[in-house]
FILUMMAR-549015 format. One record per residue (C-alpha): x, y, z; residue in one letter. Coordinates in steps of 0.2 Angstrom, whole numbers, padded with zeros to 4 digits, always signed. Each point is the difference from the previous one (the first is absolute). Layout:
N
XYZA
...
***
This chain:
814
-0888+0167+0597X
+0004-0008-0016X
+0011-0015+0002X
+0013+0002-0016X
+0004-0018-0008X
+0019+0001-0006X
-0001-0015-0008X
-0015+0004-0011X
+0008+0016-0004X
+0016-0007-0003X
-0008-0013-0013X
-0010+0014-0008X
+0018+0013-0003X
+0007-0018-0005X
-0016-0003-0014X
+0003+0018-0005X
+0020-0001-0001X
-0003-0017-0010X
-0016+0008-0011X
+0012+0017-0005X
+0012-0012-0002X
-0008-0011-0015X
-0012+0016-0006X
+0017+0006-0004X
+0007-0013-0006X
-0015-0005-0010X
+0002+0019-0007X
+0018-0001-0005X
-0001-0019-0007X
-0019+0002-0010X
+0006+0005-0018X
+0020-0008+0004X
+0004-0011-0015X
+0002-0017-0002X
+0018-0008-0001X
+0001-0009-0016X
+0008+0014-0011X
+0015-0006+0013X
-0005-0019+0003X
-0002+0000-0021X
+0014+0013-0003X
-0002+0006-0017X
+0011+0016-0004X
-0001+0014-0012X
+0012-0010-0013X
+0011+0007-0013X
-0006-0004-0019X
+0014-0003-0012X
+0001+0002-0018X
+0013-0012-0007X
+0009+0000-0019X
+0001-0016-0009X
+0018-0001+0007X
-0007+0001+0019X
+0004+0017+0003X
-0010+0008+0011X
-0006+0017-0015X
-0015+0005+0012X
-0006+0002+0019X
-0018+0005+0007X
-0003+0002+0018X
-0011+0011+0013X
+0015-0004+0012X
+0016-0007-0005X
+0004-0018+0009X
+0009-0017-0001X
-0004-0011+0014X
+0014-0012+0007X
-0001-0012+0012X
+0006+0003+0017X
+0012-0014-0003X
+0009+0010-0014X
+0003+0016+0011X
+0016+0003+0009X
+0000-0004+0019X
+0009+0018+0003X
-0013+0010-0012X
-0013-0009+0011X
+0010+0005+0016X
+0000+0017-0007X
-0019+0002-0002X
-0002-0006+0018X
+0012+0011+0008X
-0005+0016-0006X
-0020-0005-0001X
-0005-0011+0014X
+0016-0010+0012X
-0016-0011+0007X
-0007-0007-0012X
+0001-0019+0003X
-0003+0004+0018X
-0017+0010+0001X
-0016-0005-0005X
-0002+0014-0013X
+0001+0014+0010X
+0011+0007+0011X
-0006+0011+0014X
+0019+0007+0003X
+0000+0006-0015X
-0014+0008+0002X
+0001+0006+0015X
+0017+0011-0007X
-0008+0004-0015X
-0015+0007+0011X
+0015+0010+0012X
+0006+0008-0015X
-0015+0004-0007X
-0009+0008+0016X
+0016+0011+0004X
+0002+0007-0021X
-0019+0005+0003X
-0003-0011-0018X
+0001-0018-0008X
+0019-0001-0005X
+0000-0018+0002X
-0007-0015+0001X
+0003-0016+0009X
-0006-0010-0012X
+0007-0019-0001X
+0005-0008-0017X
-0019-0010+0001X
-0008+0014+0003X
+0010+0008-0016X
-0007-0013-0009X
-0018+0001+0006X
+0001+0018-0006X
+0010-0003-0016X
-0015-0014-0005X
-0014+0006+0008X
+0000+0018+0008X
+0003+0018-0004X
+0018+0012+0006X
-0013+0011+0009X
+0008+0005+0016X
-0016-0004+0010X
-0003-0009+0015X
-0014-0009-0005X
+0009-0007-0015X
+0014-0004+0011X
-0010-0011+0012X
-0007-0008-0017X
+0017-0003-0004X
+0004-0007+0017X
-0017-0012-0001X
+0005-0004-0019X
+0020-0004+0006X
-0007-0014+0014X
-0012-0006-0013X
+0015-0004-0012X
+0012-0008+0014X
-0013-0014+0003X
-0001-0003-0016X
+0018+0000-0008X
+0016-0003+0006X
+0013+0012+0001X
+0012-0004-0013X
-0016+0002-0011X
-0003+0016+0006X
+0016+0006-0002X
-0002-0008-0019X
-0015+0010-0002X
+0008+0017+0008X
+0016-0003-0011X
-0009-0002-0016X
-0013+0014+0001X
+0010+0015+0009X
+0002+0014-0010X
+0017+0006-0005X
+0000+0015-0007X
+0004+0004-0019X
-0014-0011-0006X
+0007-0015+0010X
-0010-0011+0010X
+0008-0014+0009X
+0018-0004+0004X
+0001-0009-0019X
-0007+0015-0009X
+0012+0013+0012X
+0015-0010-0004X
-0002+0002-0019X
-0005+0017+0002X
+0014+0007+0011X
+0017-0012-0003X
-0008-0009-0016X
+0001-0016+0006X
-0010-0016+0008X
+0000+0000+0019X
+0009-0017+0002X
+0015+0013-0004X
-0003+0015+0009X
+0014+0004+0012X
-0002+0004+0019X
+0003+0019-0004X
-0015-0001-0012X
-0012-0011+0011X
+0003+0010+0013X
-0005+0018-0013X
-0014-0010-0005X
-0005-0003+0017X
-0001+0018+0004X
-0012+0005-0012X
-0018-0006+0007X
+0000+0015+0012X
+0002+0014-0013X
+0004-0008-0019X
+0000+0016-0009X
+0009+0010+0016X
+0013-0012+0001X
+0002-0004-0019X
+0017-0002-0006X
-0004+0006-0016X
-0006+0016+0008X
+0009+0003+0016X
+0013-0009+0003X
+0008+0007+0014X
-0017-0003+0010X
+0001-0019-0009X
+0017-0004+0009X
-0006+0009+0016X
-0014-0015+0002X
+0010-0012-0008X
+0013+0005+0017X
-0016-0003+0010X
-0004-0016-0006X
+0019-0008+0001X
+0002+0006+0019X
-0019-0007+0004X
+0009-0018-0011X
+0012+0003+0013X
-0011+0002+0014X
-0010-0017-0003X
+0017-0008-0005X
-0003-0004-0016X
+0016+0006-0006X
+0017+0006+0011X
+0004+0020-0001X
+0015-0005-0013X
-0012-0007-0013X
-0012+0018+0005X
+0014+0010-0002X
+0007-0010-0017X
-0018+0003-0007X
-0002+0016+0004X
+0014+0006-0011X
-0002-0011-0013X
-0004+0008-0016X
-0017-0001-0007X
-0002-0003-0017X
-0016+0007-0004X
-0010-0006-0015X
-0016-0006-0007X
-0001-0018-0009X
+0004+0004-0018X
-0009-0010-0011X
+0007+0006-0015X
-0014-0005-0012X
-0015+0009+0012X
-0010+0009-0013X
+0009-0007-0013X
-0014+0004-0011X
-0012+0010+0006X
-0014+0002-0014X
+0001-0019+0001X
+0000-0002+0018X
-0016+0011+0002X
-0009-0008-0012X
+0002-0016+0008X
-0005+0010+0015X
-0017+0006-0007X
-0003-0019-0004X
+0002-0007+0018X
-0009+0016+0006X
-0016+0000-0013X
+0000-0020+0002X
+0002-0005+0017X
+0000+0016+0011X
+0009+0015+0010X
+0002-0011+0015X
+0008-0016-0008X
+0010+0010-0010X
+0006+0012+0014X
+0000-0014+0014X
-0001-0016-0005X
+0017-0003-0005X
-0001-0009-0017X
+0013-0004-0014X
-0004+0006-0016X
+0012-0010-0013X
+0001+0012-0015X
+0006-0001-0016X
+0013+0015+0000X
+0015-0003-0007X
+0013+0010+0008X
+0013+0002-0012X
-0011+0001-0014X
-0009+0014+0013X
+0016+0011+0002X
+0002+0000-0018X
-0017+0005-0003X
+0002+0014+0013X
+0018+0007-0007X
-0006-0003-0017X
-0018+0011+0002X
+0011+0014+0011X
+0015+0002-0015X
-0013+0000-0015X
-0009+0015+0009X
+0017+0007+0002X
+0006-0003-0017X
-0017+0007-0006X
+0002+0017+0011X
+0015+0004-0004X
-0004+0001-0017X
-0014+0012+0005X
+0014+0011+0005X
+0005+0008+0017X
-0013+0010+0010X
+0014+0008+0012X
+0007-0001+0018X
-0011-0005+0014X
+0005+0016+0008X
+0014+0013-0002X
+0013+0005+0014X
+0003+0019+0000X
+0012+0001+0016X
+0017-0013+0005X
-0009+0000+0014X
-0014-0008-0005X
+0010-0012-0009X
+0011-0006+0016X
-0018-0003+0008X
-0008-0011-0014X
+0016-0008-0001X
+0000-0004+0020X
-0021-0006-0002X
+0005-0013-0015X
+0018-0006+0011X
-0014-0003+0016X
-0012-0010-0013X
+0017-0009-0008X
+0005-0006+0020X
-0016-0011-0002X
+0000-0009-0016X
+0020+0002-0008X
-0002+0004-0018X
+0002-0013-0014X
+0004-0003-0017X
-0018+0002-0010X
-0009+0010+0013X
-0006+0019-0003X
+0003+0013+0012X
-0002+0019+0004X
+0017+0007-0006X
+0004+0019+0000X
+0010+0010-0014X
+0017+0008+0007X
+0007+0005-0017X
+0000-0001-0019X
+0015-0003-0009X
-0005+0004-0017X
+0018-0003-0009X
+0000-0017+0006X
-0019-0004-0003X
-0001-0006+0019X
-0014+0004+0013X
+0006-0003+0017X
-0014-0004+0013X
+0000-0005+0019X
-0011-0013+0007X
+0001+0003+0020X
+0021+0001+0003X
+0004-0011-0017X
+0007+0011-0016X
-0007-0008-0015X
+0002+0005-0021X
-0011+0000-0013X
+0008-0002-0016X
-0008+0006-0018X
-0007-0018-0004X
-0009-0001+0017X
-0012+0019-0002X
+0002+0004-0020X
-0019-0006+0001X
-0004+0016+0009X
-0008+0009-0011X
-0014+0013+0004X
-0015-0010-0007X
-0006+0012-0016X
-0005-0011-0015X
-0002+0017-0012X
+0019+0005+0001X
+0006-0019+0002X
-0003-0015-0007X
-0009-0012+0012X
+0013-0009+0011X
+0015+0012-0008X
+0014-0001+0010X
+0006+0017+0004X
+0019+0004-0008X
+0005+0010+0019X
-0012-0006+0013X
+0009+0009+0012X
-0009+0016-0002X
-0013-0006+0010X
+0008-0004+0017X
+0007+0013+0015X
+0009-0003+0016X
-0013+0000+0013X
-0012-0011-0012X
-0006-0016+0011X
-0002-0015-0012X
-0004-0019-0002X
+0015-0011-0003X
+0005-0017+0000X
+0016-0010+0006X
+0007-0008-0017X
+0011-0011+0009X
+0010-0004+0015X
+0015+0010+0005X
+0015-0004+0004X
+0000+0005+0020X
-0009+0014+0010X
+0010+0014-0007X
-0001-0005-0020X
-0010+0011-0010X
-0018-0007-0003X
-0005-0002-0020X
-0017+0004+0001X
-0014+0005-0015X
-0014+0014+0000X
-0013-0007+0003X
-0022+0005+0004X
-0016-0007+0005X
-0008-0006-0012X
-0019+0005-0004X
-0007-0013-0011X
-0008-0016+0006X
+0005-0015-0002X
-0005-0019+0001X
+0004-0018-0004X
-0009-0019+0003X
+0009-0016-0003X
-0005-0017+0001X
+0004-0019-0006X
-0011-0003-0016X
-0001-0021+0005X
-0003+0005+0021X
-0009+0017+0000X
+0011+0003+0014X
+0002+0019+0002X
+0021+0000+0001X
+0001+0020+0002X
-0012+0016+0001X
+0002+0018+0000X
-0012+0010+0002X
+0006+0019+0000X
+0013+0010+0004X
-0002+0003+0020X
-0009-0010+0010X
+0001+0011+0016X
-0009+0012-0011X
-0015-0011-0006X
-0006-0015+0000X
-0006-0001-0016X
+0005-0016-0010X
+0001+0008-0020X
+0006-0022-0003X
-0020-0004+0007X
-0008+0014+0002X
+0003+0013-0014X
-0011-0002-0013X
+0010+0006-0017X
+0001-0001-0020X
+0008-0011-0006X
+0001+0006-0017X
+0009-0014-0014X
+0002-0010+0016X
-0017-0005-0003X
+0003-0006-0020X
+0007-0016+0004X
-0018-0006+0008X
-0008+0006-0018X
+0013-0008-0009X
-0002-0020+0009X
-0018+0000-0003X
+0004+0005-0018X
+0013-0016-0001X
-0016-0010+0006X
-0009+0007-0015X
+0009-0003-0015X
+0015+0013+0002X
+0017-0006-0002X
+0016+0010+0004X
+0001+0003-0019X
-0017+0007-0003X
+0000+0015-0009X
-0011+0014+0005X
+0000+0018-0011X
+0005+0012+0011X
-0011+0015-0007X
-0009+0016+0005X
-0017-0006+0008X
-0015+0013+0004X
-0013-0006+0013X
-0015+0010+0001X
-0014+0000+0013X
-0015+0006-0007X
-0007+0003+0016X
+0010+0012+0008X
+0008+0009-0018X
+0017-0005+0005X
+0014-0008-0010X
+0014-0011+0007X
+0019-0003-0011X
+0010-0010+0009X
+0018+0004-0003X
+0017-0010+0005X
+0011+0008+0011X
+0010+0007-0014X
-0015+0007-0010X
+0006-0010-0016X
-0009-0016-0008X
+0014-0013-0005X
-0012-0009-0011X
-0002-0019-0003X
+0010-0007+0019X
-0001-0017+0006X
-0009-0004+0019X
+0018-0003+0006X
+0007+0019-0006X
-0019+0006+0004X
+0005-0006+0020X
+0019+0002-0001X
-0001+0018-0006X
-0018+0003+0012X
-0009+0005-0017X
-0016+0007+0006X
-0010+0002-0016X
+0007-0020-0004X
-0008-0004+0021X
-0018+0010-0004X
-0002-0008-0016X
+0004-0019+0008X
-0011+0005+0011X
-0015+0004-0010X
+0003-0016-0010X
-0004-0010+0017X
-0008+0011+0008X
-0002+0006+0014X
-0011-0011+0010X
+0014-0015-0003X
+0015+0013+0006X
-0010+0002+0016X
-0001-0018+0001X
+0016-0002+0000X
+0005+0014+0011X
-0012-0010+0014X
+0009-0016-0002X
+0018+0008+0005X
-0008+0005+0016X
-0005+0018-0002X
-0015+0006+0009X
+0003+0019-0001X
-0015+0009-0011X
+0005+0000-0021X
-0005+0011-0013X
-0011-0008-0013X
+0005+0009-0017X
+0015-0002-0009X
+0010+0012+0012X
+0004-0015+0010X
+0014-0003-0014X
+0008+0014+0006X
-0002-0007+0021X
-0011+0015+0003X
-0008-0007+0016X
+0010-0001+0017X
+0007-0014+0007X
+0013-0005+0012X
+0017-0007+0001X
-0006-0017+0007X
-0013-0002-0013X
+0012+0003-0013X
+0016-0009+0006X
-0012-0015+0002X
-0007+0001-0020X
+0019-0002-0003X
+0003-0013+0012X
-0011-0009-0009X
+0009+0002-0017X
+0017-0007+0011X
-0011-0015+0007X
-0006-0007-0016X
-0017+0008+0001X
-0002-0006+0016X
-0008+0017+0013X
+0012-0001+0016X
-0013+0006+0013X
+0011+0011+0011X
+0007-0005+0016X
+0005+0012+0014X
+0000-0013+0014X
+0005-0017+0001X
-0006-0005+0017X
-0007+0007+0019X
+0001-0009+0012X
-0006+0006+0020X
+0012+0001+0014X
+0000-0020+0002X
+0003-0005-0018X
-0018-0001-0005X
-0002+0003-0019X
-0014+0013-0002X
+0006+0002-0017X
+0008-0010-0016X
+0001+0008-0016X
+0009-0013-0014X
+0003+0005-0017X
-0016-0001-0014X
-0002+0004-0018X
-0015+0000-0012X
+0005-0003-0017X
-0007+0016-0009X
+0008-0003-0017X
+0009-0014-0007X
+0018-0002-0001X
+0003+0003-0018X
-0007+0017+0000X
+0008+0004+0017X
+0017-0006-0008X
-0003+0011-0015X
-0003+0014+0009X
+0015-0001+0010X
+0007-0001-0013X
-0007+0014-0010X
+0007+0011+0017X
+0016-0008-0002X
-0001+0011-0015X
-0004+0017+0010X
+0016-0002+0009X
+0011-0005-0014X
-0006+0011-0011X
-0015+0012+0005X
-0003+0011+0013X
+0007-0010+0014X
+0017-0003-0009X
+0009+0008+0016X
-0005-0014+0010X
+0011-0010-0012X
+0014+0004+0011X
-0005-0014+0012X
+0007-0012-0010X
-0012-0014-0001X
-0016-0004-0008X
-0012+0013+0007X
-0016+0005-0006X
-0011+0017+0003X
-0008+0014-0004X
+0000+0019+0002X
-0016+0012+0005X
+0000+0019-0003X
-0017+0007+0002X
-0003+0015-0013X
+0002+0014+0011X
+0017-0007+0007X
-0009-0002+0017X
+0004-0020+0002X
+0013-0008-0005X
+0003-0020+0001X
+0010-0015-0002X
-0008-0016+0004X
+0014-0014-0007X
+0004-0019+0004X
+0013-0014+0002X
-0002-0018-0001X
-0004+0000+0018X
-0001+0017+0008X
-0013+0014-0005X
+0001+0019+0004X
-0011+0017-0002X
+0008+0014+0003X
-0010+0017-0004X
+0006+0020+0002X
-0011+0016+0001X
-0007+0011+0013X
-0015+0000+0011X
-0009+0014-0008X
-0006+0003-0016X
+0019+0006-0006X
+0011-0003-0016X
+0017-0009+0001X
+0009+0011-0012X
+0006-0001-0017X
+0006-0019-0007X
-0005-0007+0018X
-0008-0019-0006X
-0001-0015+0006X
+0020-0002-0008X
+0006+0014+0009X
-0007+0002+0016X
-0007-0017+0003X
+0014-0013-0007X
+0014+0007+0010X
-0008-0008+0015X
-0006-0015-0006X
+0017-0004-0008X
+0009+0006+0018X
-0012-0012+0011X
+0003-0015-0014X
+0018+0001+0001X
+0001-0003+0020X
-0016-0009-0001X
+0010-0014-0015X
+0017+0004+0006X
+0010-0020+0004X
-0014-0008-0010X
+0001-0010-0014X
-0008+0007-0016X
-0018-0009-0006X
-0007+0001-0016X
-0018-0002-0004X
-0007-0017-0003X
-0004-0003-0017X
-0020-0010+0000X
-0004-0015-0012X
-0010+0009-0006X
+0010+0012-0007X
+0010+0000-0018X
+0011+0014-0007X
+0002+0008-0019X
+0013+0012-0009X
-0011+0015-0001X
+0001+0016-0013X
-0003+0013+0015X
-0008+0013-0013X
-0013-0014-0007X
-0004-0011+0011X
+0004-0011-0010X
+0013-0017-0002X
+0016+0008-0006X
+0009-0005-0014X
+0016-0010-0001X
+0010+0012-0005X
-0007+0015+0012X
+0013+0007+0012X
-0013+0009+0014X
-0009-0013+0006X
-0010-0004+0019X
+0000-0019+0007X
-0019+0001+0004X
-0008-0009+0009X
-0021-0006-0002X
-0010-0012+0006X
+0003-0016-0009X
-0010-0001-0017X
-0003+0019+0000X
+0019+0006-0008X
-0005+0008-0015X
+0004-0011-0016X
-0001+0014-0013X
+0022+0006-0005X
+0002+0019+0000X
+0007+0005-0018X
+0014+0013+0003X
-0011+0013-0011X
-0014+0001+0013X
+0012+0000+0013X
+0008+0014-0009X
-0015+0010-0003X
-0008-0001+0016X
+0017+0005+0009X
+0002+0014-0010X
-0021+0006+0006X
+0004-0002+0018X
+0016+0008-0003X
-0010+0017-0009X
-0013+0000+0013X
+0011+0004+0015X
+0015+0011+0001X
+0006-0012+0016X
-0002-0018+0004X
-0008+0002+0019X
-0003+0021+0000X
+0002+0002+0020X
+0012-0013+0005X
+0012+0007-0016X
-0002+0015+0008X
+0004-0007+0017X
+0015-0011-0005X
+0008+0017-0008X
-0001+0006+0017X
+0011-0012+0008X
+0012+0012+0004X
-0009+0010+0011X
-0005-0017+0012X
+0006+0001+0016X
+0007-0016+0005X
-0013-0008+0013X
+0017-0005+0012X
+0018+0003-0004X
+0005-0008+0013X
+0018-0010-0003X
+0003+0013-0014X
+0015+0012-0002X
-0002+0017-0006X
+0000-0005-0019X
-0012+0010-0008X
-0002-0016-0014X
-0007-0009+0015X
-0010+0015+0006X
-0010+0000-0014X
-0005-0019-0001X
-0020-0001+0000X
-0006-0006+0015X
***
């Protein structure tokens, strides 16, 4: 009989128990990670975008955190969290087998995982290093993972760890984040009512959102107070005071978010394309921009009432939809009042308004926005013609617009100003979405710094940036760059050049080219300062030819353009596309004294510990001397006092400029300068489509640029331009080119480089005779913009905001 040993058996189940025991736990620990991303916490960090005021224009992020410090956090929002999530957590060792063990009841008798037991380090373990997976091999991992964090941090720096990287919901994570995101505030003021919402969030955020459901929000808010009671970290009164304390939900309002988004993504695309997705998504670095945000908004308002403006004289393309029934009516009037309950309207904004009646005896439309009676008087829709340039005259206003408006007719219109209490009747005008595209650049000529860019109309709707990106005509915006390198070649301002028919032939392919001016009329012998003021073509493509070519394209590289050029004389007519940037920095140059601005977007970056990565300061290259850049500026001066750019005039100080139509009226420009601020501003469509009928740079383009000018100059003193050593000035016979004679009445104040004034007097005869040629040749002085500046009445005022209903003031030009 075999003599069993219980010892040795015993000994063997005991190396067995002990051998499953390790396999196991070799199995479950093999591939766990290490602790450093805990030990070395580095968080998914918010990156922040910042105007050169400090405001904060921009945020990136994967996850949207702020951490804090324990230290910082209220003792009750930390009582909070520890009630409702885990009551022992300074007293187990990072798991507790009670809670567990009712987890594990609960779970056995609902036949299914409802619940977990899991502590607030074992939460973190699974927040840093594990999956949600309702396993159990991923729970024993995370009970391995949970002791392996104990021993090697303490407990208030895992409950730093857990408070900092918990997600909240909404796009919150952390108690910093949640408190911005739900009450708008830091979490050094969140009250006990909101610590103890916030703290019932981690079991479900988007179940028990406030945002979403709030009746199931206050249901675990309850829950959370009576567990505070429970612990005693607060006495029922302060639960039941809480409780019924009104929560006032909203998100951190950080009014200049976005403030310019064309500006803000561009900045965006730099920190992506140069230093990565995850330093710009998670690294949490300072990007100090150049944005100016007053000088932004105006761009903004500026770009959005010159479309408008434009539009409207395009004419009215109808309702946005028609209401046949009063039914149908009361139901869009309910939709806009439930739209109204979250953003209240206000003076300047547009809204969805329905026609209830038109009283055509009084002239008056009367519109409903939501529950709000409103009127549109004659001034506020007379622009609502149906579009029809064979039967009207382009930009006609029609003698009884009232014909085309119904009751039932849903239309745009916009708040004119503030009424007097809820039940005043709302002064609104008609207004539409505009079709046309739009964009400006701005930028200091000494700094380079970008102050204000718009890139389009909606940037929810693309991305694409027409400031950067757009690659356009610039037309006679390009002259001025022909005309500098002619002042470096022996041109003065009074140089004259015949304007004259002029044939090109090319041999090779049988084809002839006539250039023609705008107004298809030769005005005969015309000085380089009329050639540029009045954006003479034949006077450009005959300068041209003098230099040539080669020496214009010289010139156009040393203002910073890069973009491809045509090499034949059609360059004198800016044939060849180029952007807003390249051609608000050739002008820039002109401001600086002939000194190229390099433009600058961003200031500095530095990483989430004030590290600089990144420090951009100011350069310039000297690209022409500051004689010639003077002269020109000078010569521009002229455009705006009295060329093609007069309207900008009424800025009312020395300002300098010039207008771009493109022949086919797809483009149309205004790239114009102050002392100390530059700004390009460009009008047209996307595709290949014409502006209309009169649509130049004047028209279309100057109405912006002046509007942005005006808030950008508005408090400032008035600067003129500096006046080099270099620089001397002659009485001038503006037909001849010549000195004028003492006795002459119409003279110009010159000026030229010293030593190059002309030393030879005009005779009044000559004078006489050459007027009366220019005179003969041309029927008008400046053919299209004549024609445009006899159709001032028809110009919709780009923002009659402030004005009464005087038709005299209605018809201002913009």
């Amino acid at each position: 009989m075999i003599k069993i040993n219980r010892r040795k058996i015993l000994g063997l189940f005991a190396a067995l128990v002990l051998l499953v025991f390790f396999g196991t736990y070799y199995y479950f620990t093999r591939d766990l990670p290490s602790l450093v991303r805990i030990t070395d916490y580095q968080p998914n960090l918010v990156t922040k975008a910042y105007s050169s005021e400090g405001e904060v224009i921009g945020e990136f992020y994967i996850e949207r955190r702020v951490v804090v410090p324990l230290t910082t956090m209220p003792k009750y929002l930390i009582d909070a969290f520890l009630a409702a999530e885990d009551s022992g957590f300074y007293e187990h060792e990072g798991v507790s087998y009670i809670s567990i063990a009712r987890a594990f009841y609960k779970n056995v008798k609902a036949g299914r995982i409802v619940q977990g037991g899991s502590t607030i380090t074992q939460q973190v373990a699974r927040s840093f290093f594990l999956s949600s997976e309702k396993k159990i091999s991923r729970k024993i991992r995370e009970v391995i993972m949970a002791y392996r964090i104990e021993r090697e941090l303490n407990k208030d720096e895992i409950l730093n760890l857990y408070l900092n990287q918990i997600y909240l919901g909404n796009g919150a994570y952390g108690v910093q984040a949640a408190a911005e995101t739900y009450f708008g505030k830091d979490v050094e003021g969140l009250t006990i009512s909101e610590a103890a919402l916030l703290a019932g969030l981690p079991k479900a955020p988007s179940k028990y959102s406030p945002y979403t459901n709030l009746e199931r929000a206050k249901e675990r808010q309850e829950f959370v107070l009576n567990r505070m009671v429970e612990e005693e970290y607060i006495n029922p009164n302060d639960a039941v005071a809480a409780f019924f304390e009104e929560l006032n939900l909203k998100p951190k309002a950080i009014k200049t978010l976005w403030a310019g988004p064309y500006f803000t993504e561009h900045v965006r695309r730099y920190i992506e394309e140069k230093y990565g997705e995850n330093l710009l998504y998670k690294g949490g670095l300072n990007i100090y921009t150049t944005m100016d945000i007053k000088l932004q908004k105006g761009a903004n308002e500026a770009v959005e009432l010159g479309r408008r403006a434009y539009d409207k004289r395009r004419g009215y393309r109808g309702p946005l939809e028609s209401l046949e029934t009063a039914d149908e009516i009361d139901e869009f009037r309910d939709k806009i009042e439930t739209e109204l309950e979250r953003k209240p309207i206000e003076v300047g904004g547009i809204y969805k308004g329905v026609i209830t009646s038109v009283d055509v005896k009084k002239k008056l439309i009367n519109v409903d926005i939501g529950y709000r009676h409103g009127i549109i008087n004659k001034w506020q829709y007379r622009w609502a013609r149906v579009y029809n340039p064979e039967s009207l005259p382009d930009g006609e206003l029609l003698r009884e617009p009232l014909v085309n408006f119904a009751t039932g007719d849903v239309i745009y219109v916009r708040l004119r100003r503030e009424p007097k209490d809820e039940d005043a009747i709302l002064s609104l005008a008609l207004e539409q979405e505009s079709l046309v595209e739009a964009a400006l650049i701005s930028s200091e000529p000494e700094t380079g710094y970008v102050r204000a860019m718009v890139g389009g109309s909606n940037f929810r709707n693309t991305q694409f940036n027409r400031a950067v990106q757009a690659f356009r005509q610039p037309g006679s915006g390009f002259k001025p760059i022909i005309y500098a390198a002619a002042l470096d070649n022996e041109y003065t301002p009074a140089t004259i050049v015949m304007d004259s028919p002029i044939v090109f032939e090319d041999e090779i392919n049988e084809v002839k080219w006539r250039p023609r001016n705008y107004d298809e009329q030769f005005h005969g012998p015309t000085t380089i300062r009329k050639g540029l003021t009045k954006s003479r073509n034949i006077v450009t493509i005959k300068v041209l030819q003098d230099i040539g070519v080669a020496r214009a394209l010289d010139y156009a590289a040393r203002f910073g353009i890069t973009s491809p050029l045509a090499e034949d004389l059609s360059l004198a007519l800016g044939s060849s596309a180029l952007t807003l940037q390249e051609m608000n920095t050739v002008f820039a140059t002109f401001a600086n004294k002939g000194y190229r601005p390099d433009p600058i977007f961003i200031t500095k970056i530095t990483d989430k510990d004030g590290n600089v990565l990144e420090e951009n300061i100011p350069s310039a290259e000297q690209v022409i001397d500051e004689d010639t850049a003077f002269i020109m500026a000078n010569l521009l001066q002229g455009v705006v006092q009295d060329g093609t750019g007069r309207r900008a005039k009424a800025l009312g100080r020395p300002a300098a400029g010039k207008t771009g139509t493109t022949n086919n009226l797809n483009d149309a420009w205004f790239i114009g300068f102050i002392p100390d601020l530059t700004a390009t501003v460009w009008v047209g469509y996307d595709t290949e489509k014409e502006l209309g009928k009169y649509e130049t740079g004047s028209r279309a383009a100057i109405p912006i640029w002046l509007k942005y000018m005006q808030t950008a100059t508005e408090g400032t003193p008035i600067k003129n331009f500096d006046v080099p050593d270099g620089i001397e000035f002659a009485k001038i016979d503006p037909v001849t080119g010549l000195l004028a004679p003492p006795d002459a009445e119409d003279v110009l104040f010159e000026a030229f480089k010293t030593g190059t004034a002309p030393t030879t007097t005009s005779s009044m005869v000559e004078s006489t005779e050459k007027a009366q040629k220019a005179t003969s040749a041309a029927s008008t002085e400046d053919g299209a913009e004549e024609v445009e500046e006899e159709t001032d009445e028809f110009d919709i005022p780009i923002d009659d905001a402030g004005y009464e209903d005087d038709p005299e003031m209605m018809q201002i030009v913009e």
